[in-house]
TITI-207684 format. One record per residue: residue in one letter; z, x, y of N, C-alpha, C, O in turn. Coordinates in pm, 1 decimal. Layout:
N
lumfi resn=A | n_pz=Z | n_px=X | n_py=Y | ca_pz=Z | ca_px=X | ca_py=Y | c_pz=Z | c_px=X | c_py=Y | o_pz=Z | o_px=X | o_py=Y
...
//
This chain:
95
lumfi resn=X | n_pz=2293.1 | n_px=-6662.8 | n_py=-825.2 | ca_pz=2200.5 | ca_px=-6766.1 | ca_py=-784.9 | c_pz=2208.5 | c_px=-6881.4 | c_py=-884.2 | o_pz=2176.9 | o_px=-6872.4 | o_py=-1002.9
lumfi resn=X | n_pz=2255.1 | n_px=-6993.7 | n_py=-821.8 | ca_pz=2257.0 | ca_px=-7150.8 | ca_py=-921.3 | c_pz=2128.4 | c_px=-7210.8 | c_py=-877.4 | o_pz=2103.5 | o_px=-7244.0 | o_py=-761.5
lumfi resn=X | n_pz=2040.8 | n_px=-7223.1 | n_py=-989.5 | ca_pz=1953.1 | ca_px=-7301.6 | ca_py=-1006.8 | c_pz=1964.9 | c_px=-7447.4 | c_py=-995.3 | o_pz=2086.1 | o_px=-7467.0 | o_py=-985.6
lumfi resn=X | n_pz=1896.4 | n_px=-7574.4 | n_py=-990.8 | ca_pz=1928.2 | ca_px=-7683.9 | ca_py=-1013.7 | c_pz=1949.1 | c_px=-7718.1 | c_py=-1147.3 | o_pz=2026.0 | o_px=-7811.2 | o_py=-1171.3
lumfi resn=X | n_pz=1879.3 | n_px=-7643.1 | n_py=-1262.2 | ca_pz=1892.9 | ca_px=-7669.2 | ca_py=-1393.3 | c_pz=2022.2 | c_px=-7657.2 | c_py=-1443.3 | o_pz=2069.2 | o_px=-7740.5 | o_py=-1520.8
lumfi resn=X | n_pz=2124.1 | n_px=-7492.6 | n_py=-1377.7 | ca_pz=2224.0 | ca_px=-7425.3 | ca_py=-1388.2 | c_pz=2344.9 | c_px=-7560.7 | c_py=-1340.7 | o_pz=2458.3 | o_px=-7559.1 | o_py=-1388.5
lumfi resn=X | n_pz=2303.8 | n_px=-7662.1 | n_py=-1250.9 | ca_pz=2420.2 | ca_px=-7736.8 | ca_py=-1166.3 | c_pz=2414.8 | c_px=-7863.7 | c_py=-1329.5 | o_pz=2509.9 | o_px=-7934.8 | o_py=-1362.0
lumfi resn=X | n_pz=2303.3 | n_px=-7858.7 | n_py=-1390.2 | ca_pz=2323.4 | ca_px=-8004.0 | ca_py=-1495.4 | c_pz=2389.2 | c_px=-7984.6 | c_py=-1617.0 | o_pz=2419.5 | o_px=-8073.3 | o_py=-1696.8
lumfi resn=X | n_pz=2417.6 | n_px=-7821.5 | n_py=-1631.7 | ca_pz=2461.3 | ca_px=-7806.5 | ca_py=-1772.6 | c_pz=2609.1 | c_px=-7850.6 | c_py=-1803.0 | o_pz=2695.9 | o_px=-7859.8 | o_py=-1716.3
lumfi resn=X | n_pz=2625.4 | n_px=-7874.2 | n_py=-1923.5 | ca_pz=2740.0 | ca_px=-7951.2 | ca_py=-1977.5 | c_pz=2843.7 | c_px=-7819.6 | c_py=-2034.8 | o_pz=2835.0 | o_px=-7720.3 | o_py=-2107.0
lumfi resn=X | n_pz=2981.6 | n_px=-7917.7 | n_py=-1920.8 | ca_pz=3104.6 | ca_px=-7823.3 | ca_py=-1890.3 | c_pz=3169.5 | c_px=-7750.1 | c_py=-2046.5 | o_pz=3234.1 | o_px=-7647.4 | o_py=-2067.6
lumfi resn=X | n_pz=3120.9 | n_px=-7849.3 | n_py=-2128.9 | ca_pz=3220.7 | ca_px=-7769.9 | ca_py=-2228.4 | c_pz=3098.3 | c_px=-7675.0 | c_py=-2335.0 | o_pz=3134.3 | o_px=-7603.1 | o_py=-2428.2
lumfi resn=X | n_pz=2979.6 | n_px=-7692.7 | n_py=-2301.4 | ca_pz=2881.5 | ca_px=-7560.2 | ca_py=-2325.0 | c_pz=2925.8 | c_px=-7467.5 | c_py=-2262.9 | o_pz=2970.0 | o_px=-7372.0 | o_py=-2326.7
lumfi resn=X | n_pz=2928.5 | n_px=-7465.6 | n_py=-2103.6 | ca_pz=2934.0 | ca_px=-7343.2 | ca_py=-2050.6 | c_pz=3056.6 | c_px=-7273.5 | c_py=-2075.4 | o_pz=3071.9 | o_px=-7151.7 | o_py=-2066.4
lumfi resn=X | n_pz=3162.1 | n_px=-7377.2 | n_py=-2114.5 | ca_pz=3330.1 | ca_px=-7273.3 | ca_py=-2154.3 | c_pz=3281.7 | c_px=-7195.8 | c_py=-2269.0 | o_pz=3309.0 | o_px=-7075.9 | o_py=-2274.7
lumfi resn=X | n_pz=3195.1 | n_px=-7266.5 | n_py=-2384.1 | ca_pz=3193.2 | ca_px=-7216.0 | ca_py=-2507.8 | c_pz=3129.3 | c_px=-7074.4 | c_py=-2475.0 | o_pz=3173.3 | o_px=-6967.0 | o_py=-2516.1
lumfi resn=X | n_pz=3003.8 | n_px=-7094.7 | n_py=-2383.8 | ca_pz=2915.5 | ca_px=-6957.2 | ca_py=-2355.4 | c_pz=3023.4 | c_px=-6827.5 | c_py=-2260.8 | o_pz=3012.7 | o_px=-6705.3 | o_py=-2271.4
lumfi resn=X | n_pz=3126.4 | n_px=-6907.5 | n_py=-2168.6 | ca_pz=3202.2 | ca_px=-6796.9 | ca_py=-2085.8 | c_pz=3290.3 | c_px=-6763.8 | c_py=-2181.3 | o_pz=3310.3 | o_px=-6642.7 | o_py=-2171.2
lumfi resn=X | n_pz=3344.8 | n_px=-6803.6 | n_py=-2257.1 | ca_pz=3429.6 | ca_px=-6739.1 | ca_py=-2385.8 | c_pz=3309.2 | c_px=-6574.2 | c_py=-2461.7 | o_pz=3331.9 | o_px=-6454.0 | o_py=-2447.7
lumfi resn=X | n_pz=3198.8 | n_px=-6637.8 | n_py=-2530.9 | ca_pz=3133.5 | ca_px=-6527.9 | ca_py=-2584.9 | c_pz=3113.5 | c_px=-6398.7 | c_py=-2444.1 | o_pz=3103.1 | o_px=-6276.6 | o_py=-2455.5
lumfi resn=X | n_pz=3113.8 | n_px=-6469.0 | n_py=-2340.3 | ca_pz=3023.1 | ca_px=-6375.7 | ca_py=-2223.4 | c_pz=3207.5 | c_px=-6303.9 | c_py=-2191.5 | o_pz=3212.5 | o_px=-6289.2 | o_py=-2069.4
lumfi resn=X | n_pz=3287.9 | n_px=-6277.8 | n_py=-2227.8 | ca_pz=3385.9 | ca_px=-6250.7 | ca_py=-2197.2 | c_pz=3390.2 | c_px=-6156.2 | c_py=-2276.1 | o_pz=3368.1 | o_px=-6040.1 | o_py=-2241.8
lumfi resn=X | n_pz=3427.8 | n_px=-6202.6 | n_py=-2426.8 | ca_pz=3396.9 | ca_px=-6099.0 | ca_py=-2530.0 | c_pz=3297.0 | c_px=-5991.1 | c_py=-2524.4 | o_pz=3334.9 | o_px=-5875.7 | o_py=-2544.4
lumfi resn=X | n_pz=3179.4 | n_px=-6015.1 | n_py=-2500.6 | ca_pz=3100.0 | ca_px=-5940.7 | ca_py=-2440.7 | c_pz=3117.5 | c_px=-5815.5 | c_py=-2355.0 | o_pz=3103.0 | o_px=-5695.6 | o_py=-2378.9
lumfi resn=X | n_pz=3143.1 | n_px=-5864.5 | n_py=-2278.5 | ca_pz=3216.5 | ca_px=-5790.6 | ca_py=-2163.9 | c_pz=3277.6 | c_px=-5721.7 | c_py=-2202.2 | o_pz=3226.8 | o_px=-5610.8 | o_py=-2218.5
lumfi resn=X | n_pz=3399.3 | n_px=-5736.3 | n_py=-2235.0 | ca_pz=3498.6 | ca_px=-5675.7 | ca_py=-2289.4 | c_pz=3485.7 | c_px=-5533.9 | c_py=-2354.4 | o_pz=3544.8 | o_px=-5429.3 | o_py=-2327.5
lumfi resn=X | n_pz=3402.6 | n_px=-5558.8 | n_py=-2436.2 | ca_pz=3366.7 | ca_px=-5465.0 | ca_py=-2576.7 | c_pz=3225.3 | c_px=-5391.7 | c_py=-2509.3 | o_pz=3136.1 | o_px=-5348.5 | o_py=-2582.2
lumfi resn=X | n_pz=3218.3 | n_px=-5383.7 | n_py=-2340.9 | ca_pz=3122.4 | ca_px=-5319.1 | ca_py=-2277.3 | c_pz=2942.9 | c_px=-5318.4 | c_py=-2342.5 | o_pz=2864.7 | o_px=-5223.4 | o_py=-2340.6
lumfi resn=X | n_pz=2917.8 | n_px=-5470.4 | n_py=-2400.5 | ca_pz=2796.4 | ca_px=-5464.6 | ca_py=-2485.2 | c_pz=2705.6 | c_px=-5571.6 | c_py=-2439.2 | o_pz=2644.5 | o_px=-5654.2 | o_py=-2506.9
lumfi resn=X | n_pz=2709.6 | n_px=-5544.0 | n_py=-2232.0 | ca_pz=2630.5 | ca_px=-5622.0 | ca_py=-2135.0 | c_pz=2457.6 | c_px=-5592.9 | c_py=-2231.0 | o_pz=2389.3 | o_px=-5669.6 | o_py=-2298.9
lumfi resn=X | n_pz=2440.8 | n_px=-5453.1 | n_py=-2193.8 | ca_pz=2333.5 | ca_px=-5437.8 | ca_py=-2133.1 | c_pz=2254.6 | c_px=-5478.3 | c_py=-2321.6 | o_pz=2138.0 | o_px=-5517.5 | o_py=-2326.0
lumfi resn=X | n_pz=2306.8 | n_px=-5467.2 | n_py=-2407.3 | ca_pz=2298.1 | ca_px=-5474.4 | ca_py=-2565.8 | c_pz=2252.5 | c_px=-5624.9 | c_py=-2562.0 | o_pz=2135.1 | o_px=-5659.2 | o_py=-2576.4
lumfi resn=X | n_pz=2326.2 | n_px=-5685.3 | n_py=-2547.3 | ca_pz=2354.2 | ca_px=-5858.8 | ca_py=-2552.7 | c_pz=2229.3 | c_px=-5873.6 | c_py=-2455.9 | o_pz=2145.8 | o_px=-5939.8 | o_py=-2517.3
lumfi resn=X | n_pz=2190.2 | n_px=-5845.6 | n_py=-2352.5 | ca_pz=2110.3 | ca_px=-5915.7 | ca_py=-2287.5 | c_pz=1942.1 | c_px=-5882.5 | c_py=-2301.5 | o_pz=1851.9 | o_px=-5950.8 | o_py=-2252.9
lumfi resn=X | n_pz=1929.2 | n_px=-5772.1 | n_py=-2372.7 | ca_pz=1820.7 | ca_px=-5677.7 | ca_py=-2398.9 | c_pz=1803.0 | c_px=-5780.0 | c_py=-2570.3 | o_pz=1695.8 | o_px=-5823.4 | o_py=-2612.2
lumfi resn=X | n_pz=1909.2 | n_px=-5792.6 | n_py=-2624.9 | ca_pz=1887.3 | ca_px=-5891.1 | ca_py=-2754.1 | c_pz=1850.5 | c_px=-6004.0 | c_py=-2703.1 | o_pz=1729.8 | o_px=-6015.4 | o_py=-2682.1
lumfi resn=X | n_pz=1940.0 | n_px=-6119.6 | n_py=-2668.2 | ca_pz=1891.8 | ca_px=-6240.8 | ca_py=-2568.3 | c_pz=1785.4 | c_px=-6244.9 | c_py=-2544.0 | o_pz=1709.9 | o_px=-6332.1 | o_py=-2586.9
lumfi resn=X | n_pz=1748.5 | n_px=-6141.9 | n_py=-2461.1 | ca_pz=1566.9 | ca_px=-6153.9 | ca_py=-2415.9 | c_pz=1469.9 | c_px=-6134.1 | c_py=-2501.7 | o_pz=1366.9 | o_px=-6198.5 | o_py=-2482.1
lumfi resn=X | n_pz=1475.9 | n_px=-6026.5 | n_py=-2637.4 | ca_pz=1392.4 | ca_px=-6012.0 | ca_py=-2689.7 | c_pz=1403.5 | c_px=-6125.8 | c_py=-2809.0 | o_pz=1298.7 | o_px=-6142.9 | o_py=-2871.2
lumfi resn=X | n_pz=1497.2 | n_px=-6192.1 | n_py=-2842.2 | ca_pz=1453.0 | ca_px=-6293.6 | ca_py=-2941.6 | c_pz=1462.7 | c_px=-6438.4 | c_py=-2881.3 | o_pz=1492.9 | o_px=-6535.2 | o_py=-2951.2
lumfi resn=X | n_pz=1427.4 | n_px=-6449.2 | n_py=-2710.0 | ca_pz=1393.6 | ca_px=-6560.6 | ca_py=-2651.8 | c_pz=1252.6 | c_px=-6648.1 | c_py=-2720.8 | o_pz=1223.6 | o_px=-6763.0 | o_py=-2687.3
lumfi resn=X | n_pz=1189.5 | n_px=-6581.3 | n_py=-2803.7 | ca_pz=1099.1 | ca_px=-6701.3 | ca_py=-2899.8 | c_pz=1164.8 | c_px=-6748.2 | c_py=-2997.2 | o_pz=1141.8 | o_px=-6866.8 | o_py=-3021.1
lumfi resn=X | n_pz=1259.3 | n_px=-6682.7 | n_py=-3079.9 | ca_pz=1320.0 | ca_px=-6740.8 | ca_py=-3163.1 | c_pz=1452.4 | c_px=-6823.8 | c_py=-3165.3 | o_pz=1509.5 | o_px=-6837.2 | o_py=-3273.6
lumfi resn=X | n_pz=1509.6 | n_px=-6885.4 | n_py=-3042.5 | ca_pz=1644.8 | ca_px=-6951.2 | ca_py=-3005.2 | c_pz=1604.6 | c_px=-7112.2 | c_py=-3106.9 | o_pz=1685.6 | o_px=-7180.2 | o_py=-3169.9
lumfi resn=X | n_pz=1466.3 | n_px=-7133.2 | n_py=-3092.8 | ca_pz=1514.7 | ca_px=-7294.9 | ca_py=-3215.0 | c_pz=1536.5 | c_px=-7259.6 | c_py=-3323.5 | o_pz=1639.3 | o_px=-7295.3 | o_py=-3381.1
lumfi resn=X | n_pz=1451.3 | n_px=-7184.9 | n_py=-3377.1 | ca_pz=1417.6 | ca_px=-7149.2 | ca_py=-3483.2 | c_pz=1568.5 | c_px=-7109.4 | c_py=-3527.5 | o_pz=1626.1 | o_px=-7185.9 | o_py=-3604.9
lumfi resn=X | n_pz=1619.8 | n_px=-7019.2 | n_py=-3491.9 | ca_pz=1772.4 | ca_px=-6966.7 | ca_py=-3519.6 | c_pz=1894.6 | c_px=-7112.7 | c_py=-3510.7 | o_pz=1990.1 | o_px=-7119.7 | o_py=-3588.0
lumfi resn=X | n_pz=1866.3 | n_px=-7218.1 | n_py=-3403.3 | ca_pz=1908.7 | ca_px=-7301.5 | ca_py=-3419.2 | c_pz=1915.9 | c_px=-7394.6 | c_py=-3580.3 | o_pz=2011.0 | o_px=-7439.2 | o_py=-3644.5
lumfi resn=X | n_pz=1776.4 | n_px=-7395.6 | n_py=-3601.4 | ca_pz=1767.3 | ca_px=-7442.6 | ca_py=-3739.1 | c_pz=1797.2 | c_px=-7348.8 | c_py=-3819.9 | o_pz=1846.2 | o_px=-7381.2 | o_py=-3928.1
lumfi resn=X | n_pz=1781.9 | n_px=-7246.4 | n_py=-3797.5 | ca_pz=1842.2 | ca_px=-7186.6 | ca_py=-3951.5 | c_pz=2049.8 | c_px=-7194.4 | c_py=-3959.8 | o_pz=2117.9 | o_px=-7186.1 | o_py=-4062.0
lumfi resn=X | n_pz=2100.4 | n_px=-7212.5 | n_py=-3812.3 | ca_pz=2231.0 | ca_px=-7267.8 | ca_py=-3820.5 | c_pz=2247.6 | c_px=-7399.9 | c_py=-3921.8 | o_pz=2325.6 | o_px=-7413.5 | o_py=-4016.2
lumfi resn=X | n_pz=2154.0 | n_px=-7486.4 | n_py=-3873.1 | ca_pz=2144.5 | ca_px=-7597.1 | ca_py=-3982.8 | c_pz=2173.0 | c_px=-7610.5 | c_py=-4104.5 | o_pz=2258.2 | o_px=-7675.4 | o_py=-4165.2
lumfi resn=X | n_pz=2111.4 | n_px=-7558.2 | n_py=-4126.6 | ca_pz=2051.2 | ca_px=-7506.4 | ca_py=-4265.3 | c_pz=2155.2 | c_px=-7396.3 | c_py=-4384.8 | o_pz=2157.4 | o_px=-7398.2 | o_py=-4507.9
lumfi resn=X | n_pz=2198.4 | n_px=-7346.9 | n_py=-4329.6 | ca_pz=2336.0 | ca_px=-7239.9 | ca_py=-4340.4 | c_pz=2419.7 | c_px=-7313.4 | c_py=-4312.4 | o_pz=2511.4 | o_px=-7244.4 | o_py=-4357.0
lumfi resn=X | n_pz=2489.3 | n_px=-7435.9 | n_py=-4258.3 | ca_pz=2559.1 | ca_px=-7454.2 | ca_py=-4212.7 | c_pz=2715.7 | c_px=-7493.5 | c_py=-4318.8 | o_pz=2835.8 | o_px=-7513.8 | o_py=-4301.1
lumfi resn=X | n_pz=2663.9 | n_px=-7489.9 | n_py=-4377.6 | ca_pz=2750.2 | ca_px=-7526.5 | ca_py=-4515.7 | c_pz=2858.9 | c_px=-7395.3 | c_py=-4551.4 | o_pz=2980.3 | o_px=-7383.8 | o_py=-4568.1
lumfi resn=X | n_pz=2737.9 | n_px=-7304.3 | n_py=-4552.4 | ca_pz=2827.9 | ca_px=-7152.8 | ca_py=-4554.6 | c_pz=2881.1 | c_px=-7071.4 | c_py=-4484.6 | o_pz=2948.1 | o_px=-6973.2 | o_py=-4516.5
lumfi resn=X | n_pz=2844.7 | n_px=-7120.6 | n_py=-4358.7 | ca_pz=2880.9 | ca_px=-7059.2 | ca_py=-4194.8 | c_pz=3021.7 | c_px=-7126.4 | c_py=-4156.5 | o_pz=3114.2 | o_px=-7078.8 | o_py=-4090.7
lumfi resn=X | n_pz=3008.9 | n_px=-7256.8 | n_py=-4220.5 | ca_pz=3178.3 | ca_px=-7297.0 | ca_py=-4181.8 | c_pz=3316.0 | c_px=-7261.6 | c_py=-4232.8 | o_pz=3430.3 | o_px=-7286.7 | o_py=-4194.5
lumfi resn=X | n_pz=3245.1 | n_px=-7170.4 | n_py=-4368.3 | ca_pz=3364.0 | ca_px=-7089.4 | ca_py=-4416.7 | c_pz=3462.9 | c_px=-6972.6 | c_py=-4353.0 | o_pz=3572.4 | o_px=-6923.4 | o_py=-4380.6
lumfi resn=X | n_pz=3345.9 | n_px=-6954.7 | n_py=-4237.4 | ca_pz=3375.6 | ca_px=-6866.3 | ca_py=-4153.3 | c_pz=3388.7 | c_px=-6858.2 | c_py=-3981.9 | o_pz=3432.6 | o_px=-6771.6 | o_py=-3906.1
lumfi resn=X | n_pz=3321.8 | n_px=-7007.2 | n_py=-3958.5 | ca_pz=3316.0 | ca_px=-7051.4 | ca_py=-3807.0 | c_pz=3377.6 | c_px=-7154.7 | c_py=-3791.1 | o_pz=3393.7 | o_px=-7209.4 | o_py=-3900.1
lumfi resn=X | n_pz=3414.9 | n_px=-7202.5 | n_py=-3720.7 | ca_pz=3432.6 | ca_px=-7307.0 | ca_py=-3662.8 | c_pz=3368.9 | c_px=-7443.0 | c_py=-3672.0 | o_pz=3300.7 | o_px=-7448.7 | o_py=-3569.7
lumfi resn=X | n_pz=3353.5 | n_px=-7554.9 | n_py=-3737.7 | ca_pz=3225.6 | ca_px=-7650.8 | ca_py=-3706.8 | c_pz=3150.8 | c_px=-7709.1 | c_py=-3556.5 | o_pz=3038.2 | o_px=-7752.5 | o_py=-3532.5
lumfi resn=X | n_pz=3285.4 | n_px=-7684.2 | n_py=-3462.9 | ca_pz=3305.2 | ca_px=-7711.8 | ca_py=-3324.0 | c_pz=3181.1 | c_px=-7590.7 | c_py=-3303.0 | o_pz=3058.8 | o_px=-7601.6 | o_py=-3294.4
lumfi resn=X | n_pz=3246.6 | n_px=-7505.4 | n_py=-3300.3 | ca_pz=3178.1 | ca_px=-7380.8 | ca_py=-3273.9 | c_pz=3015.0 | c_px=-7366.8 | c_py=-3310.8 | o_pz=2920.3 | o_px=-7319.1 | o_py=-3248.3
lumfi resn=X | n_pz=3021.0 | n_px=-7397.5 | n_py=-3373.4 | ca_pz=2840.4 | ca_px=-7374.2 | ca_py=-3477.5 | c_pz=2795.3 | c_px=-7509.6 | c_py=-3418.2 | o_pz=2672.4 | o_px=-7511.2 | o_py=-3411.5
lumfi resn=X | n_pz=2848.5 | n_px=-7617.6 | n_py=-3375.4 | ca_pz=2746.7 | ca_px=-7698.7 | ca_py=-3245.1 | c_pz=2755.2 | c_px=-7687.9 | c_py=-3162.6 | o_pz=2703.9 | o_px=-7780.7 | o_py=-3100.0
lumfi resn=X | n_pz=2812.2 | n_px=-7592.1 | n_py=-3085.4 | ca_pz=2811.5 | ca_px=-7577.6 | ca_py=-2935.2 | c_pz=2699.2 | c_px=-7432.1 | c_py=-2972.7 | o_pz=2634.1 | o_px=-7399.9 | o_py=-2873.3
lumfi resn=X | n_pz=2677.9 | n_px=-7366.2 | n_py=-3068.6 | ca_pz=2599.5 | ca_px=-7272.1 | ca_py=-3043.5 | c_pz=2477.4 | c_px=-7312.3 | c_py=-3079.3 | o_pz=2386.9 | o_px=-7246.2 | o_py=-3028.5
lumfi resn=X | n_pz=2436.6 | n_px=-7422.7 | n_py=-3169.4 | ca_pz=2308.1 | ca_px=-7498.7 | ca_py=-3236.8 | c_pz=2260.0 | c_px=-7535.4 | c_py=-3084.5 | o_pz=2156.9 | o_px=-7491.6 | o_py=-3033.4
lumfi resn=X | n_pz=2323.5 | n_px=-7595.5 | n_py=-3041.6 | ca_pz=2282.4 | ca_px=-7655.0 | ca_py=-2925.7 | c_pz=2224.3 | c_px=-7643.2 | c_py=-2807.1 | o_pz=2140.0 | o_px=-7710.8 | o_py=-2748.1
lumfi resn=X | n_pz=2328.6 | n_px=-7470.6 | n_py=-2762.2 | ca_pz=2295.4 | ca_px=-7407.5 | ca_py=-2658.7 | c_pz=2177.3 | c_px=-7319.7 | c_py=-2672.6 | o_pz=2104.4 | o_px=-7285.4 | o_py=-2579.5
lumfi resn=X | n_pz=2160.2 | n_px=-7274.4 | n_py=-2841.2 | ca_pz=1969.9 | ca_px=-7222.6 | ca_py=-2873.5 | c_pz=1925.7 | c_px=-7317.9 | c_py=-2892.9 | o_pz=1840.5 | o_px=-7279.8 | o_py=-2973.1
lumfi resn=X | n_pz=1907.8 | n_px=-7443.8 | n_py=-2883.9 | ca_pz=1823.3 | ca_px=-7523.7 | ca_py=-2848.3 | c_pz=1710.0 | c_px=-7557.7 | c_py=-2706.1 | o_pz=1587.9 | o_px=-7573.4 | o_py=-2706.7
lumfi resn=X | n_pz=1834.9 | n_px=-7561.1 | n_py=-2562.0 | ca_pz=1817.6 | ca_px=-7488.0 | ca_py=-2426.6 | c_pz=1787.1 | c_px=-7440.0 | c_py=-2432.1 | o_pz=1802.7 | o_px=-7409.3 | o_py=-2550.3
lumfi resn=X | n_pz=1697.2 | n_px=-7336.0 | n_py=-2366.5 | ca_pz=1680.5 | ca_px=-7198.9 | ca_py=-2296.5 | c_pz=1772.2 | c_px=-7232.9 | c_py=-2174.4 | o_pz=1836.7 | o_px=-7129.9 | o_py=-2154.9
lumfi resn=X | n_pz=1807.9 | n_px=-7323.2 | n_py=-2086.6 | ca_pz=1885.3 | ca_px=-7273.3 | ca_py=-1995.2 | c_pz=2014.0 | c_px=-7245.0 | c_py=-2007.0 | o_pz=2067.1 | o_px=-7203.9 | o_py=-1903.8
lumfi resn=X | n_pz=2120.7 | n_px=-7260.1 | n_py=-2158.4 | ca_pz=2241.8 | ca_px=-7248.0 | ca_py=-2170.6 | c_pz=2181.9 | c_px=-7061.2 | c_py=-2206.0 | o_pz=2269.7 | o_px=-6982.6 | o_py=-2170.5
lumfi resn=X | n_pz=2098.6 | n_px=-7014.1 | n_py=-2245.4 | ca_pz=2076.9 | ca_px=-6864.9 | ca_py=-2260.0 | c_pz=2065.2 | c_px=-6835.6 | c_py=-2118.8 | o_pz=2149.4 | o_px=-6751.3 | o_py=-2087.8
lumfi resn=X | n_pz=1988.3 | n_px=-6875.0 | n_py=-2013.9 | ca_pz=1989.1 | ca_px=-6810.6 | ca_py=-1884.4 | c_pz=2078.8 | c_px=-6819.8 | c_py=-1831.8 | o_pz=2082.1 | o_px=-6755.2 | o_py=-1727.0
lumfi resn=X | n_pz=2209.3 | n_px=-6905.1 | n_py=-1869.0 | ca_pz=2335.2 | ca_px=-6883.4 | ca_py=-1821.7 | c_pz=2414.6 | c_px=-6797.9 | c_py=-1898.6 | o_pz=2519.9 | o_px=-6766.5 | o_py=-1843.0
lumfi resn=X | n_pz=2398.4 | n_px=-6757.6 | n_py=-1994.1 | ca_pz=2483.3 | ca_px=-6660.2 | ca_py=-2096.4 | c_pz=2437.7 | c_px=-6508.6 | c_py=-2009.6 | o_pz=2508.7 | o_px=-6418.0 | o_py=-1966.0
lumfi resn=X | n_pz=2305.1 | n_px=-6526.3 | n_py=-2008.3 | ca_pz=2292.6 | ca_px=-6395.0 | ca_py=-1927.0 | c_pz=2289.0 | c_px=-6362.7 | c_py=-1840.4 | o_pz=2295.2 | o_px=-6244.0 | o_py=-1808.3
lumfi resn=X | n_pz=2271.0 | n_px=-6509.0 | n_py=-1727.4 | ca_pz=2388.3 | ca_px=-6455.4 | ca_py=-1609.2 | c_pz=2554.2 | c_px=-6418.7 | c_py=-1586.0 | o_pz=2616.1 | o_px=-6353.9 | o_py=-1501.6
lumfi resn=X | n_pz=2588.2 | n_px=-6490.5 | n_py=-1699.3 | ca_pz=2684.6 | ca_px=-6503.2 | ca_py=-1666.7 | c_pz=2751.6 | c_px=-6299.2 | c_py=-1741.0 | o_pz=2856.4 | o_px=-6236.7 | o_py=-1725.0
lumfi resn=X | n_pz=2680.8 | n_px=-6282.6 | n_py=-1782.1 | ca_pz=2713.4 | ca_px=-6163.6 | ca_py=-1876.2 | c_pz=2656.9 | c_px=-6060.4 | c_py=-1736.0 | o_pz=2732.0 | o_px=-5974.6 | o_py=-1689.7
lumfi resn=X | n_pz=2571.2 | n_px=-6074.8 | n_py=-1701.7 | ca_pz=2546.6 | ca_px=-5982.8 | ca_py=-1585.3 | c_pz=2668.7 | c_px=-5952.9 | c_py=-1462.6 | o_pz=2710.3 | o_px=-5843.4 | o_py=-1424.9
lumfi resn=X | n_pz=2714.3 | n_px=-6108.7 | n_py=-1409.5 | ca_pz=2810.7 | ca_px=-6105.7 | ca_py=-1351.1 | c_pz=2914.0 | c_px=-6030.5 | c_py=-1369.2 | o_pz=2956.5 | o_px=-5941.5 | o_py=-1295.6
lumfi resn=X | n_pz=2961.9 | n_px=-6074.9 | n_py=-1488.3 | ca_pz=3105.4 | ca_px=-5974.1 | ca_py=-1563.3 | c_pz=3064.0 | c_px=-5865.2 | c_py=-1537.4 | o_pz=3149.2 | o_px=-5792.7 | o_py=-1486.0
lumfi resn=X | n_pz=2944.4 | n_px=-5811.1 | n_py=-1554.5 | ca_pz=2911.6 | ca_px=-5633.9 | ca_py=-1578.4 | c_pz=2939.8 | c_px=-5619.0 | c_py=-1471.0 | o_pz=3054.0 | o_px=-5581.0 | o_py=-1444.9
lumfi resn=X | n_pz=2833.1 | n_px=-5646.7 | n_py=-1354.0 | ca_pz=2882.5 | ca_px=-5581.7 | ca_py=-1214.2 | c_pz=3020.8 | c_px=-5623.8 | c_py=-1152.8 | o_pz=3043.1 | o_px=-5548.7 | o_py=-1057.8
lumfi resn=X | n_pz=3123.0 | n_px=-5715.1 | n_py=-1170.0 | ca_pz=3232.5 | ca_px=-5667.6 | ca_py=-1175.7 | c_pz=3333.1 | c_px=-5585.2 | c_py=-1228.1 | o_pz=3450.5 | o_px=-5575.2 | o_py=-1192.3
lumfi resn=X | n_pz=3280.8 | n_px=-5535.8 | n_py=-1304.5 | ca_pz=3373.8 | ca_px=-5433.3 | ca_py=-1425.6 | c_pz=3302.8 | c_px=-5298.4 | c_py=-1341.5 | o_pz=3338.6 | o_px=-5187.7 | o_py=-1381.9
lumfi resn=X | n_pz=3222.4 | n_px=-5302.3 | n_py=-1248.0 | ca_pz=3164.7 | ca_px=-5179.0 | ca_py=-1162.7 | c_pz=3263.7 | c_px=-5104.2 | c_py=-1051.6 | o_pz=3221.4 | o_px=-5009.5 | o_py=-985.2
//
């Protein structure tokens, strides 16, 4: 089900999120990932800023590309309701 919110999101968020939702998949850690997702749905800014904030020491190890496409998308809540659709999807195809 595409929402209208789901039709505005920006194309190279959602590659960044179908890349993780792949990995995901992969490593069979649907139901993990989305049970996390949901339960720290109060904390997605907050974690955004602490990317911020870290960000100095996180690039030793990430990507800078990477660490703003993820600042960004916990900024949204709707780039998360697409991570976990999109992670649902994969599951019931891997059925």
């Amino acid at each position: 089900m595409q929402t209208d919110s789901m039709a505005e999101l920006d194309p190279e968020k959602t590659k960044f999120l179908d890349k993780i939702a792949d990995f995901i998949i992969k490593k069979d850690l649907g139901v993990i990932a989305i049970m996390y997702i949901e339960s720290m749905r109060p904390l997605h800014r907050i974690s955004s800023n602490l990317i911020t904030f870290f960000e100095p020491f996180l690039n030793l190890a990430v990507s800078g590309e990477n660490l703003k496409n993820l600042r960004s998308c916990l900024e949204e809540e709707k780039y998360m309701d697409y991570l976990m659709e999109r992670i649902e999807k994969g599951k019931d195809a891997l059925k």
